[in-house]
C-alpha positions in Angstrom: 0.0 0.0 0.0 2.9 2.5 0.8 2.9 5.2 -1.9 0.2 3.4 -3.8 -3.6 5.3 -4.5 -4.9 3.1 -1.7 -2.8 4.6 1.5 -5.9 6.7 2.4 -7.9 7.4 5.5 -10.2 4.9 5.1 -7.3 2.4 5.0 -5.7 3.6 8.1 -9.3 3.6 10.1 -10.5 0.3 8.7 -7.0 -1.9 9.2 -4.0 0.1 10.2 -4.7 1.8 13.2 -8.3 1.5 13.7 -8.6 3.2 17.2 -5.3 5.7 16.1 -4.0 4.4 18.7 -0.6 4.7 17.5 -1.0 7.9 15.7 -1.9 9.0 19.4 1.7 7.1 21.1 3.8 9.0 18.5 1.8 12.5 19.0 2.3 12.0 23.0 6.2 11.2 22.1 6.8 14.3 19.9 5.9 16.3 22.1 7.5 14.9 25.0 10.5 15.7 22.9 9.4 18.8 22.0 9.3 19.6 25.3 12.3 18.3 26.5 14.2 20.2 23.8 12.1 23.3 25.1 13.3 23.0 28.8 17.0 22.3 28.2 19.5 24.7 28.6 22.1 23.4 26.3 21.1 21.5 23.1 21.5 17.9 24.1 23.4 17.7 20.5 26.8 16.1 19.6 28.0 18.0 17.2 31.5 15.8 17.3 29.0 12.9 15.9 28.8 15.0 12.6 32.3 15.2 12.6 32.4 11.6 12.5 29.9 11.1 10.0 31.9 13.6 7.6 35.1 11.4 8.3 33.6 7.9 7.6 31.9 9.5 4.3 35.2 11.0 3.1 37.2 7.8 3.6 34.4 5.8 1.5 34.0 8.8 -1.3 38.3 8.6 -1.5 38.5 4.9 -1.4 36.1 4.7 -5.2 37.5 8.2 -6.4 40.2 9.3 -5.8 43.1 8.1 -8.2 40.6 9.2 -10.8 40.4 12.4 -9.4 44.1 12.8 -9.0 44.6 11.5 -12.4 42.6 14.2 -14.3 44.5 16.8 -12.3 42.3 18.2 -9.3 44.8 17.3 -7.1 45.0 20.5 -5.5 40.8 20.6 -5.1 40.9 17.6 -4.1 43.7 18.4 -1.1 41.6 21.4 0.1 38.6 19.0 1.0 40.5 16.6 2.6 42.0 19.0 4.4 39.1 21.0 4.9 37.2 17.6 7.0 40.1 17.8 9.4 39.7 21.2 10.3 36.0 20.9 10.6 37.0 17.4 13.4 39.4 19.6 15.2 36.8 22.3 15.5 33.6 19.8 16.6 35.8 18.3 18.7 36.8 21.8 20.3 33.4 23.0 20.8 32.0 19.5 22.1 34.4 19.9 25.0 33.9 23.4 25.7 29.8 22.5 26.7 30.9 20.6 29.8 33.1 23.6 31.0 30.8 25.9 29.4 28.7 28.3 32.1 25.6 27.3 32.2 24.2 30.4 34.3 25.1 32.9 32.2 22.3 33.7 29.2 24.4 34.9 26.4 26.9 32.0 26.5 23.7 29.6 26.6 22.5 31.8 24.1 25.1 31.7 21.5 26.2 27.9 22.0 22.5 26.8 21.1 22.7 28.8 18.3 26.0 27.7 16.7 24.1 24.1 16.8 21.3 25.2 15.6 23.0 27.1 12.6 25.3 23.9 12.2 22.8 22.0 9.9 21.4 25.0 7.7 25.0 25.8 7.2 25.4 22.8 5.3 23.0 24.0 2.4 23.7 25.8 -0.5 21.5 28.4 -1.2 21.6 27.7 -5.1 20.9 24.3 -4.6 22.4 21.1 -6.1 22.6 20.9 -10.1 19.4 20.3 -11.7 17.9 20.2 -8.4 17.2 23.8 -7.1 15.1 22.3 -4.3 17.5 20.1 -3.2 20.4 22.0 -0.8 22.3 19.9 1.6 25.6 19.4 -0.3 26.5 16.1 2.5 23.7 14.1 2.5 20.5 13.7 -0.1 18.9 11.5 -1.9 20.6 10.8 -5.5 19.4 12.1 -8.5 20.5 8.6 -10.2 18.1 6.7 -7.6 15.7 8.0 -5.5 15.2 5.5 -3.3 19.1 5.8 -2.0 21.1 8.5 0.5 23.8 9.9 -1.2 27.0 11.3 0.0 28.2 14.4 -1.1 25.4 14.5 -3.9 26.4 17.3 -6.0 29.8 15.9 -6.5 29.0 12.2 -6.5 26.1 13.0 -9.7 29.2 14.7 -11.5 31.4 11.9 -10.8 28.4 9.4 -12.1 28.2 11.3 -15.3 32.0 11.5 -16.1 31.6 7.4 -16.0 28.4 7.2 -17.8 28.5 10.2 -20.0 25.5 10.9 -22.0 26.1 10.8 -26.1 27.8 13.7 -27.1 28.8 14.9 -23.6 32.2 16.8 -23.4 34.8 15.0 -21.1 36.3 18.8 -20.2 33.1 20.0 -19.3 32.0 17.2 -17.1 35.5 17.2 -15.3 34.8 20.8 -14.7 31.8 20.1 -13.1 33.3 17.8 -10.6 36.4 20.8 -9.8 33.2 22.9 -9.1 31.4 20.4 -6.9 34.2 20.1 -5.3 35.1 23.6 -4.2 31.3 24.4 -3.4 31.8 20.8 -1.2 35.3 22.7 0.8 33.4 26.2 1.1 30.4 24.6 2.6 32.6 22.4 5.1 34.3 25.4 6.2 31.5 27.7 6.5 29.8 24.7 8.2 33.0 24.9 11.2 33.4 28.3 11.1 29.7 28.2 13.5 31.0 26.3 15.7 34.2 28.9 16.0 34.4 31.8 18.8 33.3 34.8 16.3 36.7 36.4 17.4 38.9 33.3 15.6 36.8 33.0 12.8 39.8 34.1 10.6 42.2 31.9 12.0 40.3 28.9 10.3 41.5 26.6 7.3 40.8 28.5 4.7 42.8 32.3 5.8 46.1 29.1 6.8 45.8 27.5 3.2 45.4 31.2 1.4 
């Protein structure tokens, strides 16, 4: 029944929940979380867990691509993600262990480390969007273009990477490597603008980018 004509109302009140029962459990549980996220001072949120995540995605995307990369010189693009993901671990890491000395009576502080975390995950988006998919922004994790039904890492530069090995007739080589040296730099800004909210507003410019200019 799941996304089929017949996942309607009168299925769910007939057969899959009849007494909403359930749709009442997961109501009560969202806003048990809601509130819970309301009445906490600091954002029970990890952000060394994305760190992580950005790690274990970078060592997969590297093991399939990149000798080809390398080989159709991007080595320097390449070079400033890599090094981009370890700036962004010694950041999270940074601000994850500041919380637990962090002072927790004082408003502003509580103030602006709940909104570096909150800011962390828009600042992964790119306003313009991924290619061919305005609507689509988060340049670390969405689904592919190629399948829809599948997460994809680093979207934007994975779909260019797809279509430099399954070109379309016609397609010029240059052009779709070009693409990919895009991807990739919009990839490193976003990284770095995605650390630099986790970063005390006064060392902003001490980040990777101002060392690797």
């Amino acid at each position: 029944m799941y996304h089929s004509v017949y996942e309607t109302y009168k299925l769910v009140e007939q057969y899959i929940d009849p007494t909403f029962r359930y749709h009442q459990a997961i109501a009560r549980l969202s806003g048990e979380l809601l509130r819970y996220l309301a009445d906490t001072v600091i954002l029970p949120m990890d952000v060394s867990e994305y760190a992580t995540t950005l790690k274990t995605m970078k060592d997969t995307f590297l093991k399939s691509y990149e000798d080809k990369i390398r080989n159709n010189n991007l080595t320097k693009e390449l070079d400033n993600f890599i090094n981009v993901t370890y700036y962004f671990d010694d950041v999270a890491t940074t601000f994850h262990d500041s919380l637990t000395s962090a002072d927790k009576t004082s408003p502003f502080l509580v103030r602006q480390l709940n909104d570096q975390m909150m800011q962390l995950e828009r600042s992964f988006t790119d306003p313009l969007g991924l290619p061919d998919r305005a609507g689509t922004k988060h340049v670390i994790s969405a689904p592919s273009s190629k399948n829809q039904y599948a997460g994809s890492s680093f979207p934007g530069l994975s779909d260019a990477l797809f279509d430099v090995d399954y070109p379309k007739k016609g397609a010029d080589e240059a052009k779709l490597w070009q693409i990919v040296a895009k991807q990739l730099s919009i990839l490193t800004f976003t990284i770095q603008s995605a650390a630099d909210t986790l970063v005390q507003v006064t060392s902003v410019n001490r980040g990777y980018m101002a060392n690797s200019a």
